[in-house]
N, C-alpha and C positions, 0 to 999 in steps of 0.2 A: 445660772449654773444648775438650781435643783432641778427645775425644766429641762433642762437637756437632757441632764442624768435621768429623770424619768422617761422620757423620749425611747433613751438608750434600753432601760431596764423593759420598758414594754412590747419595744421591737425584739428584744433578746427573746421576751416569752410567746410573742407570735411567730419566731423562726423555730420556736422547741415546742411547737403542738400545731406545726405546719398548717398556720394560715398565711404566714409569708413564704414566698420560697428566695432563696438567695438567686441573683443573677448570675445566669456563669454563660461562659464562653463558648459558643458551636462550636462544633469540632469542625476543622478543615474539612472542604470536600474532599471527594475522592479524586485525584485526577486525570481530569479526561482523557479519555482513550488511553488509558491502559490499563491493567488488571482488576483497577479496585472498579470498575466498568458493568465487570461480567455477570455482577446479581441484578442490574439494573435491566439488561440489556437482555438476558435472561427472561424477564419480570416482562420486556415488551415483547418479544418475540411470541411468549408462551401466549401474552393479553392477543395479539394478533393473528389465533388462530393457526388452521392448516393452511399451507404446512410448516410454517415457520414454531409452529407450538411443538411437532417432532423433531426438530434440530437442536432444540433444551431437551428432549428426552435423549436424547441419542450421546446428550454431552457435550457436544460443539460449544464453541466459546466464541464469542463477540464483542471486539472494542466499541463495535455503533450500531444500529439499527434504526430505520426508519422505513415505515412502510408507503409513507402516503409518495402521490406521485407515481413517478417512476422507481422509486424506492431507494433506499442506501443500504448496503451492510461493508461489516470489516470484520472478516474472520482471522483466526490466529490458531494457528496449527504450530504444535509445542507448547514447551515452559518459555512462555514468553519473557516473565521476571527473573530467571537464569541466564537467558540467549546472551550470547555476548558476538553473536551473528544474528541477523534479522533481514529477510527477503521480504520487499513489499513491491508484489503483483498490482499493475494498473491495469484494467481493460478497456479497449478500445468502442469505437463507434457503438451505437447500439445497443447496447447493456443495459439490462432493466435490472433489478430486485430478482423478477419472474424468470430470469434467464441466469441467475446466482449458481444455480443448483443444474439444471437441466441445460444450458446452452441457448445463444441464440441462434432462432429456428430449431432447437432441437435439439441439437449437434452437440453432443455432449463433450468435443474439444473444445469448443469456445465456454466454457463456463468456467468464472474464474475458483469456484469451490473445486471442480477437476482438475486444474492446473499446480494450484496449490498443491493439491496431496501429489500429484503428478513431480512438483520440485520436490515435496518433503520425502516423499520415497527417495529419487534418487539422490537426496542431502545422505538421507540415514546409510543407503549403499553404502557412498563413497566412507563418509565414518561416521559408523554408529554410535561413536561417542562424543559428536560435535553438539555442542549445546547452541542450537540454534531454532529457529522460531522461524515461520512464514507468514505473511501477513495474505489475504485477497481482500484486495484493499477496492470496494467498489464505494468509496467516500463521496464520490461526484457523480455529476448525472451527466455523461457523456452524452454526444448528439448525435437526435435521433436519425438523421439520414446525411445523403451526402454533399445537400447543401449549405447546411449548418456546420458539417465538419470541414466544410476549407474556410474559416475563422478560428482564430484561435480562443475566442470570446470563453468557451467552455472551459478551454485548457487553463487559460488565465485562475478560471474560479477555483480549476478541479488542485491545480499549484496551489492555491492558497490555502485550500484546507488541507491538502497532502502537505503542505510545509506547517502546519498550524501541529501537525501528529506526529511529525517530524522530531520538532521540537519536545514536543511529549515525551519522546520515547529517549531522547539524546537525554534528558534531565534525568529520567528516572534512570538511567541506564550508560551512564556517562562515558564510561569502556566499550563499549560494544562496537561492532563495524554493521553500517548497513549500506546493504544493496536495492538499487530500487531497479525493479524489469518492468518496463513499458511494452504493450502490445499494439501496434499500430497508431489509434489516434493516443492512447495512453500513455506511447514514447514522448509526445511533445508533453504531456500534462508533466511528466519524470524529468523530465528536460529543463522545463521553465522552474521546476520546485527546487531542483540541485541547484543553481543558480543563484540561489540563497539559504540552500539547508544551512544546519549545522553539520560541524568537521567531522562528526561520525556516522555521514554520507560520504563513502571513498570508491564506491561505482556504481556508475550508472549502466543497464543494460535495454538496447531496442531490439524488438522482435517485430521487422517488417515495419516499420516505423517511419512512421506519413514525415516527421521533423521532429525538431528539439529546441526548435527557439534561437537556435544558433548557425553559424554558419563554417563552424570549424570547431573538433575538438578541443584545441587550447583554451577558448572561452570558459573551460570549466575548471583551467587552474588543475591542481591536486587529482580533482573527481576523474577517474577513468572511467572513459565510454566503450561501450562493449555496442557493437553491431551486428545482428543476421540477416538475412534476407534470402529467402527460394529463391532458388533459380528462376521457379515458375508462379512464383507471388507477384499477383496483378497491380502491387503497388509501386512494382518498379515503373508502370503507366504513366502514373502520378505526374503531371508538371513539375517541375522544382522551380517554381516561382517563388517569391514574398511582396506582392502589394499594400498598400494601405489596406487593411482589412482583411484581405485575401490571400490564401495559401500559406508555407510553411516551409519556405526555403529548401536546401538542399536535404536530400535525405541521409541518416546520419552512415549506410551503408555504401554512400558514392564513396570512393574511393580518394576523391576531396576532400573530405571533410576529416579524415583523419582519424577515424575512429578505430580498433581496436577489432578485426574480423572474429565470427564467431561462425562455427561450420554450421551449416543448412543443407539439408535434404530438400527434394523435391516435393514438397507435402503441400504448397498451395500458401495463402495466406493467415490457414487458423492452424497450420501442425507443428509449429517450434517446440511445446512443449508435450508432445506424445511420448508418453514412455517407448523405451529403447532407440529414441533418437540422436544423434549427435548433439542437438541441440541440448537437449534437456541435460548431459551429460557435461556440456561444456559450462553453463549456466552457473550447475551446481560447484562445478570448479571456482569460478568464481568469486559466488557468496563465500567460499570455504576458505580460498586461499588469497581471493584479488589478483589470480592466473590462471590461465589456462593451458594445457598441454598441446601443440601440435599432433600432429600426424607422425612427424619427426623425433618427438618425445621434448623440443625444444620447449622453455617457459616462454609468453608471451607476457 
């Protein structure tokens, strides 16, 4: 017993003139992909240079960032930890890192950081007082050409992690509604992840949109599908096959499949969301209300 007791008295005086330090408990991370994200994300963008080093000075905020590769990011335009609406932008074929900002080839409609502010303007239009959030969500490395993209091999991956952020954002944010917009090959990645979101995924939207994993609306239960397609969008070409491996069924715009029309202008296969479009206008209805207005003034 005096042993112990000494034991005791002497550890007491190595913790009061800190040669021992008491063990204590890490503190939880932050969790992934959402707000507590953005000093980190920050921290790599800036470490990697132009131009990604001027989109921390500018202010922009990032749930991911990865440059190696073909790159990843996930931007979030808004108070994301307010939103109790949340649009997350998928893009389609082709997509690099390089083309975040600027478009592929160029084409500053195809870039998913222009799309974004592209929805978030006309979110704030319809109301400026809606607390909601937009995500461009380039989480997955879509494929690079057009052989690789009649597999769903990518979609598969690009679902998992979109459903993995998913989840993220349903926990921290258990009220909230979100909407996920697919662009082309990005409809299927939106496609295969609702399919197992969580219940605060309640629509899903395709713009031109190769498939979705499914072969009829129903399949999604609850989740409403929202479909557009140009007139003159060369993806109405497309086969609508599904083989072992190959292609991607019906597209979710046939008129089979039951999905929810959404008006399209003649803009080709990258202009759904240009501002003053029908499109971008009906979209935002959407995210806002889970309806859209006709022509007619009717709710869909």
């Amino acid at each position: 017993m005096a042993g112990r007791e000494m034991l005791r008295l002497g550890l007491a005086a190595m913790l009061a003139t800190g040669l021992v330090r008491p063990t204590t408990v890490p503190p939880e991370p932050a969790p992934a992909g959402f707000v507590e994200a953005y000093p980190s994300t920050a921290a790599a963008l800036d470490a990697a240079g132009a131009p990604y080093a001027r989109w921390v000075a500018q202010g922009r905020q990032f749930l991911a960032f990865d440059p190696d590769g073909d790159g990843r990011a996930v931007e979030v335009l808004g108070d994301l930890a307010s939103a109790d609406r949340i649009a997350v932008l998928v893009p389609g074929v082709g997509t690099r890192l390089a083309d975040f900002d600027r478009g592929l080839g160029g084409v500053a409609r195809r870039a998913p950081a222009q799309q974004a502010r592209a929805l978030r303007a006309a979110l704030h239009a319809a109301d400026p007082h809606a607390r909601v959030a937009v995500l461009a969500w380039l989480g997955y490395d879509p494929p690079d050409g057009i052989a690789t993209a009649a597999t769903p091999v990518a979609a598969r991956r690009g679902a998992d992690q979109l459903g993995d952020h998913l989840r993220t954002l349903a926990g921290q944010l258990p009220a909230t509604r979100i909407t996920l917009v697919g662009h082309s090959y990005g409809a299927l990645v939106v496609g295969l992840a609702a399919m197992e979101a969580p219940p605060q995924v309640t629509d899903v939207v395709t713009l031109g949109g190769v498939g979705v994993g499914a072969d009829h609306a129903d399949r999604f239960g609850p989740v409403r599908v929202w479909a557009a397609e140009a007139p003159d969008d060369w993806i109405r070409r497309v086969p609508q096959l599904r083989l072992p491996g190959v292609g991607h069924g019906i597209r979710p715009a046939d008129p089979s499949f039951g999905a929810r029309p959404l008006p399209a202008a003649s803009t080709g296969h990258d202009g759904y969301l240009l501002p003053g479009g029908p499109t971008l206008a009906a979209v935002a209805e959407v995210v806002l209300h889970g309806a859209t207005r006709t022509a007619a003034g009717a709710t869909r």
